[in-house]
Each structure stands twice: as C-alpha cells, then as structure tokens.
VOTOR-21601 format. One record per residue (C-alpha): residue in one letter; residue number from 0; x, y, z. Coordinates in pm, 1 decimal, decimal comma. Example, Ala and Ser with C-alpha at 12.3 -4.5 7.8 and 13.67 -1.06 7.14 Angstrom:
residues 2
<rec "A" 0 <1230,0 -450,0 780,0>>
<rec "S" 1 <1367,0 -106,0 714,0>>
END
This chain:
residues 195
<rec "X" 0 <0,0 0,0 0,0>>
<rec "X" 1 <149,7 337,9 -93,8>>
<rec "X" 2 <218,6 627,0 166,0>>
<rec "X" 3 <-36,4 870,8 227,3>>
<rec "X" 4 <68,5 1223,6 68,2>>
<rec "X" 5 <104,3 1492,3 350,9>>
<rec "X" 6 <108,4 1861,4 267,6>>
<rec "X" 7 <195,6 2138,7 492,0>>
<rec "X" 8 <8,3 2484,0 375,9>>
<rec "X" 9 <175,6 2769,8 533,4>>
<rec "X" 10 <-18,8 3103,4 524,6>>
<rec "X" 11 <256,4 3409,5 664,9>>
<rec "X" 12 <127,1 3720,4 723,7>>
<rec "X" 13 <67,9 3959,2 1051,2>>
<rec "X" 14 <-255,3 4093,0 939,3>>
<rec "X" 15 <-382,6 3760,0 874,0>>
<rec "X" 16 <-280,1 3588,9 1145,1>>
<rec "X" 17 <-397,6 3892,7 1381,6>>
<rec "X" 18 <-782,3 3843,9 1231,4>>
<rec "X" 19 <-724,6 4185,3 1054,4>>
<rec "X" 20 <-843,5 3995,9 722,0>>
<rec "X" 21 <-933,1 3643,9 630,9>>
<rec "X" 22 <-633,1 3445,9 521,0>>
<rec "X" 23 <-654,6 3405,4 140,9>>
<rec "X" 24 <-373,7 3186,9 122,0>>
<rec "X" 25 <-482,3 2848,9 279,7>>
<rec "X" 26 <-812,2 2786,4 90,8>>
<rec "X" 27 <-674,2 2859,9 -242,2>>
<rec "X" 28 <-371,5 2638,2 -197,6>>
<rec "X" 29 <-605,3 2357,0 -49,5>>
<rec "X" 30 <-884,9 2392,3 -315,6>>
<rec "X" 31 <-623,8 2402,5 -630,2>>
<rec "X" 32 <-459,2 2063,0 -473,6>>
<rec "X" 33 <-754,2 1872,7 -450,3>>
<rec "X" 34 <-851,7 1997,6 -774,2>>
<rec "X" 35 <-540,0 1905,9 -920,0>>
<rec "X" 36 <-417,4 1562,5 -769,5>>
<rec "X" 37 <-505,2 1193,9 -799,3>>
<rec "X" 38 <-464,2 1080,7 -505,0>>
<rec "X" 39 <-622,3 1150,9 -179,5>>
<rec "X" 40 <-446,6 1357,5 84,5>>
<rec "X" 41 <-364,7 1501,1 440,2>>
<rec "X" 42 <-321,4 1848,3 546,2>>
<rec "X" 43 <-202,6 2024,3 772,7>>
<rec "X" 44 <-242,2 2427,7 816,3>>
<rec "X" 45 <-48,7 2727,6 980,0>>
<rec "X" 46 <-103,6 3030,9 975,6>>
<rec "X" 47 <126,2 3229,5 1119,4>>
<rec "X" 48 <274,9 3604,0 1120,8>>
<rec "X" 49 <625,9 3729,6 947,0>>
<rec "X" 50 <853,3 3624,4 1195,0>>
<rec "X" 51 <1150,2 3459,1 1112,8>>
<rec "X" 52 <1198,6 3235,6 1421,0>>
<rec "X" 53 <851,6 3132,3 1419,0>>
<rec "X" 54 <856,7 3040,7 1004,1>>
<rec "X" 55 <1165,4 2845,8 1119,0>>
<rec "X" 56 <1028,3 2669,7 1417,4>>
<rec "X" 57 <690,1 2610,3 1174,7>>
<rec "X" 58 <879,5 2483,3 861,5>>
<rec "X" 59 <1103,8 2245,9 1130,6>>
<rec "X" 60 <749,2 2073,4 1300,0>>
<rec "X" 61 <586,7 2036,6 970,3>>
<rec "X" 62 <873,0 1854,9 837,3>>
<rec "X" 63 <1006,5 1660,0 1177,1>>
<rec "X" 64 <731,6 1588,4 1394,5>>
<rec "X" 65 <391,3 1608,9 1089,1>>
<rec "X" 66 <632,1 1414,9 845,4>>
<rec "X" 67 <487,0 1619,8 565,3>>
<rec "X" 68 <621,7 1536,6 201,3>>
<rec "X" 69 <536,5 1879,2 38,3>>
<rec "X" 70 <543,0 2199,7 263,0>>
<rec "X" 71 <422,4 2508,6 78,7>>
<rec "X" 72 <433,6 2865,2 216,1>>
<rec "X" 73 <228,2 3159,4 99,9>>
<rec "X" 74 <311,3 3515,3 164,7>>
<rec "X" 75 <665,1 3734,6 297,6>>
<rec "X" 76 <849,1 3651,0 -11,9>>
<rec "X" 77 <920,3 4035,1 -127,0>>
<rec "X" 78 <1175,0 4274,4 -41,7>>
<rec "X" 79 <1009,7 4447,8 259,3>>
<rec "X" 80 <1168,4 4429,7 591,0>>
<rec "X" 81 <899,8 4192,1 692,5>>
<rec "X" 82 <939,9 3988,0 417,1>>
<rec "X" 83 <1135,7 3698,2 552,0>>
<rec "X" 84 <1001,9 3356,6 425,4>>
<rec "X" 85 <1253,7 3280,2 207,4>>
<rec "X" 86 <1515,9 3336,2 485,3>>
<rec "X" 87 <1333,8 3090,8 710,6>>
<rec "X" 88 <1332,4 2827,8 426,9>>
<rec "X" 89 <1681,7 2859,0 361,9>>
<rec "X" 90 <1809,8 2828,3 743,3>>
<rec "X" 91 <1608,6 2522,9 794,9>>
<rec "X" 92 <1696,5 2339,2 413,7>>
<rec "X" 93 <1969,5 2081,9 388,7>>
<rec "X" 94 <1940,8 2134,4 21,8>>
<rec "X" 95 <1823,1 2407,7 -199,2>>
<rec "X" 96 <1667,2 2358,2 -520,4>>
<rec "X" 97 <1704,4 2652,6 -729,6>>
<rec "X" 98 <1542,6 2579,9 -1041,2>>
<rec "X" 99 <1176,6 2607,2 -859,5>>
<rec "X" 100 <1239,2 2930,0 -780,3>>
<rec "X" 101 <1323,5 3080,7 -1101,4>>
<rec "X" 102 <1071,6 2920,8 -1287,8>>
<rec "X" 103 <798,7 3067,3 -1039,9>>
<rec "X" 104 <952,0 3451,2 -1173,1>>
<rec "X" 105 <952,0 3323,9 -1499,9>>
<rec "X" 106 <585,6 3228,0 -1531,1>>
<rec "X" 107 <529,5 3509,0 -1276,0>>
<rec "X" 108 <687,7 3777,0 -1537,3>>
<rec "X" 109 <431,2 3692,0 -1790,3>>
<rec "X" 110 <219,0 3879,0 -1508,3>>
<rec "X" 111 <401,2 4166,7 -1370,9>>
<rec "X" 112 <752,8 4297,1 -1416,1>>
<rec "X" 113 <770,4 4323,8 -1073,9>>
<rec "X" 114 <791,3 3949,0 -1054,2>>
<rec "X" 115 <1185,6 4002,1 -1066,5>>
<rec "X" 116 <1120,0 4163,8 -703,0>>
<rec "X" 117 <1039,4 3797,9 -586,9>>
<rec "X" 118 <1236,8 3604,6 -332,4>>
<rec "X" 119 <1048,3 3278,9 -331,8>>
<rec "X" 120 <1278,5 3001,9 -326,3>>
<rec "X" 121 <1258,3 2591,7 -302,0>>
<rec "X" 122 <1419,9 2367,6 -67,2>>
<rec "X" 123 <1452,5 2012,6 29,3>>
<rec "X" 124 <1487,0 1954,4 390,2>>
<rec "X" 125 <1529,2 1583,7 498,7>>
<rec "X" 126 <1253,9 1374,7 307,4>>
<rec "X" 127 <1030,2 1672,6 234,4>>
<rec "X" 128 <1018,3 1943,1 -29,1>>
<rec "X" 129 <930,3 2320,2 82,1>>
<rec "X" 130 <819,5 2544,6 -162,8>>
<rec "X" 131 <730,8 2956,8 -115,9>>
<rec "X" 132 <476,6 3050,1 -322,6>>
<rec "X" 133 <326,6 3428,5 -396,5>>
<rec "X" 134 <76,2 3563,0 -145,6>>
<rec "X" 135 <-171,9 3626,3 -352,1>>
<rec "X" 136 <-432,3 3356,6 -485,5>>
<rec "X" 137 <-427,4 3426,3 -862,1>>
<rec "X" 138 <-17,0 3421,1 -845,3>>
<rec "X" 139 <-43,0 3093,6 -658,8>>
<rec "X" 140 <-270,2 2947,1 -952,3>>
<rec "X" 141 <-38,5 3110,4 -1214,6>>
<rec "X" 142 <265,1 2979,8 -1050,6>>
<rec "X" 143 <161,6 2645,8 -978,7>>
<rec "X" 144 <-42,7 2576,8 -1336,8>>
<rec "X" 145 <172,9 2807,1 -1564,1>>
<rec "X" 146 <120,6 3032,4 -1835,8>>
<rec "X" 147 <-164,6 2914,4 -2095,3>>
<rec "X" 148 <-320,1 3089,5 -2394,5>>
<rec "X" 149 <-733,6 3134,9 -2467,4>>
<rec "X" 150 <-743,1 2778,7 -2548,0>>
<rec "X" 151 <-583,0 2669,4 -2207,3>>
<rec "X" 152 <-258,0 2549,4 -2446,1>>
<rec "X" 153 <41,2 2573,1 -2176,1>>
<rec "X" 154 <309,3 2814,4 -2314,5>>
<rec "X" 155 <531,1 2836,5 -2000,6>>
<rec "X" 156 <517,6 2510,0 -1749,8>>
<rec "X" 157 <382,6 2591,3 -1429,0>>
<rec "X" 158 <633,1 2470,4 -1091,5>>
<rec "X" 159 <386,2 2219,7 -985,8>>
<rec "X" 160 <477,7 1987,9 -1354,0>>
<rec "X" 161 <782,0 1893,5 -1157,0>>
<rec "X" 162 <681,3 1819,6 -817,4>>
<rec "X" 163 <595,0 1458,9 -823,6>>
<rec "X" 164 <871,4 1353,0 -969,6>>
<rec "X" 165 <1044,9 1575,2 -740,8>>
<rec "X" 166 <917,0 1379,7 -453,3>>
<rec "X" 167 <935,1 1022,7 -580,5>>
<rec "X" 168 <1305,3 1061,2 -598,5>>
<rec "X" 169 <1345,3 1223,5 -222,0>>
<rec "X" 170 <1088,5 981,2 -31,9>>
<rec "X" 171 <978,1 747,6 -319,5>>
<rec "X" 172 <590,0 829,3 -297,3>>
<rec "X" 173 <447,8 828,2 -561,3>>
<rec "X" 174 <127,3 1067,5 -683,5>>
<rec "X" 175 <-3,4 1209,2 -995,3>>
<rec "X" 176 <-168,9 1517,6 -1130,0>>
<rec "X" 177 <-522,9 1567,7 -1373,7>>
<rec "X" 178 <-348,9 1690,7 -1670,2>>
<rec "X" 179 <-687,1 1908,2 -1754,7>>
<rec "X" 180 <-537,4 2116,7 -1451,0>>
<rec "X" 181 <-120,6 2068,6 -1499,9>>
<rec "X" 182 <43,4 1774,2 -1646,5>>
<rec "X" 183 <327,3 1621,9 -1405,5>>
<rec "X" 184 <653,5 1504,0 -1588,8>>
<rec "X" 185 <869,5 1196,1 -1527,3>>
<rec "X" 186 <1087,8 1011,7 -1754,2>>
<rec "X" 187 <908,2 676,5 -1909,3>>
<rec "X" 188 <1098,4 453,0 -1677,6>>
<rec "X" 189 <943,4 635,8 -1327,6>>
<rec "X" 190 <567,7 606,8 -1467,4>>
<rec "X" 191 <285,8 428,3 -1332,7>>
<rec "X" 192 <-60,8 409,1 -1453,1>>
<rec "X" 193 <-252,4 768,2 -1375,9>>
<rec "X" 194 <-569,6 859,7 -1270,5>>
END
C-alpha cells in the first residue's frame, strides 16, 4: 500500500494571522490541490505572522514531527523588511533547489515585471520538499499551473509539472496530477498508470 501524501500549507502574514483579514492563502492552496491531484491527501495548516523564528520553528514541525512530504508557504516573499520567508526556508533546508524558484519569476513575469522583485525560493529539507509561493491567490494558480493561452494550451510550465517527480526521488511516494489542470513530468521509466 502506498504512503499517504502529507502537505503542509503555510499562510505568513501579521494581518492575517492577527484576524485583521481572512487568510486568502490556505483555501486557495487547499482547493487548487484537490482539484489538481489523484490521489487523496492530508493536510495540515499554519497560519502564522512574518517572523523569522517562528517560520523556522513552523517549517522544522511540519517537516520533523507532521512528516509532511510537500510543505508550501504563501506570503513574505518580497523585499520588505517583513518579508522573511525565504530566509526561514533557507536556514532550515539541507538542500536548496534553485530551479523552482526561477521558474515561479519566470511564469510570474508573464504577469508583472515586478515578478523580478520575488524572493520565493525551493528547498529540500530531509525527506520533504518546501516550496514559497506568492501571497496572492491568482499568483499561486499562475505559478503552480503556468502560463496558458485562450485555449488553455500551456506556453510556459507551471512549478507544480515537476513536483511529483520531485518527490518520488526524495521519499519514493508516488502521486499524480489531472493533466486538464497541470500535467506532471517523469521520464518513461518512473511512470505508473494515472488517474
């Protein structure tokens, strides 16, 4: 029987988490997963304000003590003072993995110039991948799916093509995506039958 996939969804933001607004964040991440993947899975949520020490100590329980394959954050990924997610994900990573973080201001630049302003970087710490995504819920779509013409024809791949391949070679689960919503990519040798 194959592992259960576990996903941390990280919300950061001091407004947010002091009930100044509803957290945007969470239910967009949550809602384009379960849209978008096979297989059934767990969460678990945070939501938390931009504090270093606390995205640290958050990123290190998701990972250690939840066991969560995927973490992704939301949020604090700019220049601002405040901004400090991608610091937090880079003290706690054993590994960084560049290349998801400057294909998120690639597809992001088909946006907004000030995409090149972005800070968001991937990491792999231990068995689990931790991703920072944009803060707000059409740049996490974007980001994740990737740029696609009228016709929904992808011109730029979205991050989230690589992620289950990414996984299956850290922690050998394996899970799929709908290709209607993005189309995950693994050489012919790694494939199983998809959903």
């Amino acid at each position: 029987m194959t592992a259960l996939l576990k996903i941390g969804l990280v919300s950061v933001s001091d407004r947010a988490s002091q009930g100044v607004y509803q957290d945007q964040g969470i239910p967009e991440l949550q809602a384009w997963l379960e849209n978008a993947l096979c297989e059934p899975f767990e969460v678990e949520t945070r939501l938390i304000p931009d504090e270093q020490d606390q995205i640290e100590k958050t990123l290190c329980e998701l990972v250690d003590d939840c066991h969560c394959h995927l973490v992704l954050t939301t949020g604090g990924t700019g220049p601002a003072k405040r901004d400090v997610t991608p610091d937090a994900t880079l003290a706690v990573a054993d590994r960084e993995m560049p290349g998801f973080g400057e294909q998120m201001r690639q597809v992001s630049l088909h946006f907004v110039p000030t995409a090149i302003l972005s800070r968001q970087v991937g990491v792999i710490r231990k068995n689990s991948l931790i991703l920072n995504l944009p803060g707000q819920p059409k740049a996490i779509k974007e980001t994740l799916e990737g740029v696609k013409d009228a016709e929904g024809k992808v011109l730029v791949k979205g991050i989230f093509s690589a992620v289950p391949y990414c996984l299956q070679l850290i922690d050998g689960i394996y899970i799929d995506t709908k290709p209607e919503v993005i189309e995950s990519f693994r050489p012919k040798s790694a494939r199983r039958e998809s959903c």
